[in-house]
C-alpha positions in Angstrom: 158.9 131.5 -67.0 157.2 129.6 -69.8 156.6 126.3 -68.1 154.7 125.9 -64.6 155.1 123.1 -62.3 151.9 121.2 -61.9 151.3 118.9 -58.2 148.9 115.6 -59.1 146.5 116.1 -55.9 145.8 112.6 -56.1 149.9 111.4 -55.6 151.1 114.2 -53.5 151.9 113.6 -49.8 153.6 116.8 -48.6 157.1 115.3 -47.9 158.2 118.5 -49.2 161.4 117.4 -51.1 160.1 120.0 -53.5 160.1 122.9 -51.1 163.9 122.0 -50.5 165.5 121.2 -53.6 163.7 124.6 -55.4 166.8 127.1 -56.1 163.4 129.5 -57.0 161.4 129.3 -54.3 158.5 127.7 -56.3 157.1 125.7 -53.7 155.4 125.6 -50.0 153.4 123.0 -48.1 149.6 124.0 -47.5 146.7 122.4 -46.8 144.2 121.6 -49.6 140.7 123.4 -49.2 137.5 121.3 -49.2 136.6 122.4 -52.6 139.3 120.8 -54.2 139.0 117.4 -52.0 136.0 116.5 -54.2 137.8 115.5 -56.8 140.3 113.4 -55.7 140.1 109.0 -55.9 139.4 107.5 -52.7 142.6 106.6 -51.4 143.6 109.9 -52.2 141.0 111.3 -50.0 141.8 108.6 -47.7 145.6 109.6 -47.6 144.6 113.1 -47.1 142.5 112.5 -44.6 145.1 110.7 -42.5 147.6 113.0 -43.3 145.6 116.1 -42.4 144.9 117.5 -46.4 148.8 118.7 -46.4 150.1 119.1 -49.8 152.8 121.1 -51.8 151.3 124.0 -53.8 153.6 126.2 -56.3 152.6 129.4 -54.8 155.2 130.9 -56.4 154.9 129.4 -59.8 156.2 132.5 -61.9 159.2 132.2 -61.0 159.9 128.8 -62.0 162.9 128.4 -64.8 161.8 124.9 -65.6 165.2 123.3 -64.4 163.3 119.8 -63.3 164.7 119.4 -59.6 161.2 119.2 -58.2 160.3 116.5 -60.6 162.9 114.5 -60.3 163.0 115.1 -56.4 159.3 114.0 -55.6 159.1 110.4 -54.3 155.4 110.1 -55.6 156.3 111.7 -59.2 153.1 114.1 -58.8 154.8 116.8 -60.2 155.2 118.0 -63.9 156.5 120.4 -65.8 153.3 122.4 -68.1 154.0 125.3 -70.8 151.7 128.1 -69.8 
């Protein structure tokens, strides 16, 4: 597709209401590597601490048609729509 979804790693929480509404397949829960924990705010790192570093990732992000359910579905907002 021409538009990607993008996850805020700083608002996700892995409830995973974008791995269920996706008619594509876009999206699975993970956990978020060490590398990319350095970046985060603190209560971010604080939340993913407590939570166990689970997030959404779009590991299928190809095949995304940019219909908008995973926006509107995530309770934190952390996902957006980005042209490639």
């Amino acid at each position: 597709g021409q538009f990607v979804p993008v996850i805020d790693r700083n608002a996700c929480d892995a409830k995973a209401d974008c791995v269920v509404i996706c008619p594509y397949d876009v999206f699975e829960l993970g956990f978020l590597p060490p590398e990319e924990r350095q970046g985060l705010r603190t209560l971010a790192k604080i939340k993913g601490f407590i939570g166990g570093w689970k997030q959404s990732f779009a590991v299928n992000a190809d095949a995304c048609q940019a219909c908008g359910l995973c926006v509107q579905a995530c309770p934190e907002k952390a996902i957006t729509l980005a042209r490639r």
